[in-house]
Residue, then its C-alpha position, 0 to 999 in steps of 0.5 A: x483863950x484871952x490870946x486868941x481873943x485879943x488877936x481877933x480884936x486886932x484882926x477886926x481893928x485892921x479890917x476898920x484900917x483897911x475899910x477907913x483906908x477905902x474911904x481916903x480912896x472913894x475920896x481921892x477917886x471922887x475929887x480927881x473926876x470931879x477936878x477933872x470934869x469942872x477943870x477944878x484946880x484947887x480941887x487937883x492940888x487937894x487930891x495929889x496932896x491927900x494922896x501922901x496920906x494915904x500912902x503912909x496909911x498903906x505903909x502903917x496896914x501892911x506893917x500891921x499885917x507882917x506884925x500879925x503874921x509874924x507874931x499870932x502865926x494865924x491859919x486857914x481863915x485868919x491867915x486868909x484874912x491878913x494876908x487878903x487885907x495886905x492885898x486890899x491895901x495895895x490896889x487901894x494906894x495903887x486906885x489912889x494913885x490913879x486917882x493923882x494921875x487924873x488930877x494931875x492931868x486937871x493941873x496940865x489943862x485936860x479937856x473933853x475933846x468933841x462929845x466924849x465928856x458924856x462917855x467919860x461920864x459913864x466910864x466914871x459912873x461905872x467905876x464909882x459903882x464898881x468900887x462902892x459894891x466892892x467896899x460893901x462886899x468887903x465890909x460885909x463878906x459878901x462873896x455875891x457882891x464880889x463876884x459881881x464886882x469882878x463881872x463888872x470890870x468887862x463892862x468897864x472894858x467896853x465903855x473905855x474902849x469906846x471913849x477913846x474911840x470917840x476920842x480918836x475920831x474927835x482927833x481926826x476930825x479937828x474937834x480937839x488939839x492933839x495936847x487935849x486928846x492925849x490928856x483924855x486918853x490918859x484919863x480914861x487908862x486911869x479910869x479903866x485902871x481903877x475898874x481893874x483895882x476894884x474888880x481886884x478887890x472882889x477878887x481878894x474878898x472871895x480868897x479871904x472867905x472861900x479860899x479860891x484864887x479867881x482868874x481875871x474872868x472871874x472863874x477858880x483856878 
């Protein structure tokens, strides 16, 4: 009984990695839009500086996932539950990742072509949304949030596609330099990417309480 006592302690010690782990993203996510949108470029350096702890942080977890599995041998929910945390972890660092490749993109002189800043605006509102929904659906096992979260990520879709459309026809209309749109294309994948790794979260969260593998149109298989 002491064992698997102790085991549960560390099983709930990790979800407090993993969920301190959405923090350092939530961050990174935040300071590349805002180091994008303000053309901050002390703030683009922060971001892509940060982004190395957060990478030996995805290393630690998932270290600590393989220890757990190796050395507890868990079942059914347990089993659910570190093998769902060592999936969280990678679509975090890979959201982080994203979150660099907007800044970096800051650092190279992005621009918001024509009128499309206030479609970039939407798109990154509606990521941001994505991922605090997700986090809370993580925090509390909230399978509702979480099949909200994925349902999302269509939405999500639709508003990336219409801001490079109206980046396009800024190109085409001489409103920005081909350098400037490229950038603003780049950022709205980066955006669209970061909507995939949340809606990727709901995902997990309803494998680790329900045992159910989702497709990407957020129905079991």
């Amino acid at each position: 009984m002491e064992t698997r006592a102790h085991f549960h302690a560390e099983l709930e010690a990790l979800k407090g990695r993993v969920v301190a782990l959405c923090g350092q993203a939530e961050a990174s996510r935040q300071g590349a839009v805002a180091a994008y949108l303000g053309r901050d470029l002390a703030l683009a350096r922060q971001v892509i500086e940060a982004d190395r702890a957060i990478n030996q942080n995805t290393c630690d977890i998932d270290e600590a996932c393989l220890k757990l599995l190796a050395l507890e041998q868990p079942v059914a929910l347990d089993l659910r539950r570190i093998v769902g945390y060592a999936r969280v972890v990678i679509n975090l660092e890979r959201l982080a990742d994203e979150a660099v490749n907007i800044a970096e993109g800051a650092l190279a002189g992005a621009g918001l072509p024509g009128d499309c800043d206030g479609m970039l605006v939407a798109l990154s509102d509606h990521v941001a949304a994505m991922f605090a929904l997700a986090t809370r659906a993580f925090v509390d096992d909230d399978v509702d949030a979480a099949m909200e979260v994925c349902r999302f990520d269509e939405r999500a879709r639709e508003l990336a596609v219409s801001a490079m459309r109206c980046i396009t026809e800024a190109l085409s209309q001489c409103q920005a330099t081909p350098e400037t749109g490229v950038r603003a294309i780049l950022a709205c994948r980066s955006f669209e990417r970061m909507a995939a790794h949340a809606a990727n979260l709901g995902e997990i969260l309803v494998f680790i309480v329900k045992g159910v593998i989702l497709s990407q149109k957020c129905q079991p298989r």
